[in-house]
N, C-alpha and C positions, 0 to 999 in steps of 0.2 A: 709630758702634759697629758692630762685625761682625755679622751674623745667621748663626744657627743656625736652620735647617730640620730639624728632626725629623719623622721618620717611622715612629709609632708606632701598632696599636689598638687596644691593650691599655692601657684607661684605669690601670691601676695601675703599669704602667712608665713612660706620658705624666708621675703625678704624680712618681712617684721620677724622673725625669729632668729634671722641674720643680725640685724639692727641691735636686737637685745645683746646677744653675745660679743658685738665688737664693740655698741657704744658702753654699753655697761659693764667692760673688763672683763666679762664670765673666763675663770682659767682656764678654757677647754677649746679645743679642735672641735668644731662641728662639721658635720657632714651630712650631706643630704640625701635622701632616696626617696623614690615617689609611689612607691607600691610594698606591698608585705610579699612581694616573691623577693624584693631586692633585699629589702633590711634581712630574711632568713638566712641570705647568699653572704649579704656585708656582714651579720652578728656572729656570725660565724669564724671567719677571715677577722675579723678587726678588734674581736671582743672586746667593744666599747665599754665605758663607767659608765652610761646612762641610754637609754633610748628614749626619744620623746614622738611618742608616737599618735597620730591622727586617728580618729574611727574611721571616719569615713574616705575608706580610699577604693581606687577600680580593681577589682578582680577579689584577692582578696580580701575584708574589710580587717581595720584594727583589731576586732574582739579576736578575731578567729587569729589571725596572724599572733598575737600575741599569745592563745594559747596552745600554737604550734611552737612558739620559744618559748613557752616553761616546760614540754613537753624533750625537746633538745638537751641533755646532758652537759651540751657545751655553750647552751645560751639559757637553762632557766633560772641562771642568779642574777641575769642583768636586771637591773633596777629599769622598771617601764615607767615612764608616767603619760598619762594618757591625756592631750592634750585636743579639745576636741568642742564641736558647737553643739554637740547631743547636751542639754541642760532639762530634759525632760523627767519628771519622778520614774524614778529606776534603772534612768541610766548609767550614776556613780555607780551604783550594785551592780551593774552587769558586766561596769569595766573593772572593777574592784574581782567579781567571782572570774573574770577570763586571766585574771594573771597581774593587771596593773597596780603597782605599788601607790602614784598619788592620782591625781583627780584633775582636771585645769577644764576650766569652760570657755569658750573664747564667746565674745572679746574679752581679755583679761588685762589689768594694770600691767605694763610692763617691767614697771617699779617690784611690783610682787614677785614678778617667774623670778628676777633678775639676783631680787634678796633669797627667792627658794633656792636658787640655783647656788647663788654663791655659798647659803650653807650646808647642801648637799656637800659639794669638791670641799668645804672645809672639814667635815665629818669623814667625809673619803680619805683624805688626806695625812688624819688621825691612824688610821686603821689600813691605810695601803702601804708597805716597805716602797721606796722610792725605785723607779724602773728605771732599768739600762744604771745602775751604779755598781762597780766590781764587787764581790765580796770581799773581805779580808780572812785570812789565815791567821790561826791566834797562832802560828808557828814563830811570825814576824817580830 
């Protein structure tokens, strides 16, 4: 099953981004962290399918976090999307130039992350060999 990293820590967007992924079937383990020193420490260790990551967080914020994992060998293919209440002009370009792959402004339809979401893991799904299954031997 794919994991989802999230990085939220604003316990009320943790739950509403819970709520998405269980009520709305999303195929994925989500997992939560509440700062860019943990998501560095978990992208690492867990090399999730996706990271959905906040701007605004304590210590270090989203931009910056994030362009410490494209900077990492071993976290800058994960897929970021920046999930975030910055809606101000120039803010998509700044998360866009730090590293993040999509864009989400909150509040946002749930209905929408729920259909992004599911065609993300469908596209993944195309393009990832299936995990933990044996190889076979053309010996056999």
């Amino acid at each position: 099953m794919p994991t989802v990293l999230l990085v939220e820590d604003n316990t009320s967007s943790q739950f509403l981004l819970e709520d998405v992924f269980s009520y709305d079937h999303i195929p994925a383990r989500l997992i939560t962290v509440t700062s860019g020193e943990q998501v560095q420490i978990m992208a690492v260790s867990l090399k999730p399918d996706l990271i959905l990551m906040d701007l605004r967080l304590p210590g270090i914020d989203g931009l910056e976090t994030t362009e410490i994992l494209r900077r990492n060998p071993a976290t800058k293919d994960i897929p970021v999307w920046a999930i975030t209440a910055y809606a101000m002009p120039g803010d998509e370009e700044k998360a866009m130039a730090s590293g993040c792959n999509e864009y989400i402004t909150k509040p946002f339809p749930t209905r929408m992350l729920a259909d992004r979401l599911r065609a993300f893991f469908r596209e993944l799904s195309k393009t990832e060999p299936p995990k933990n299954v044996p190889s076979q031997s053309a010996d056999r």
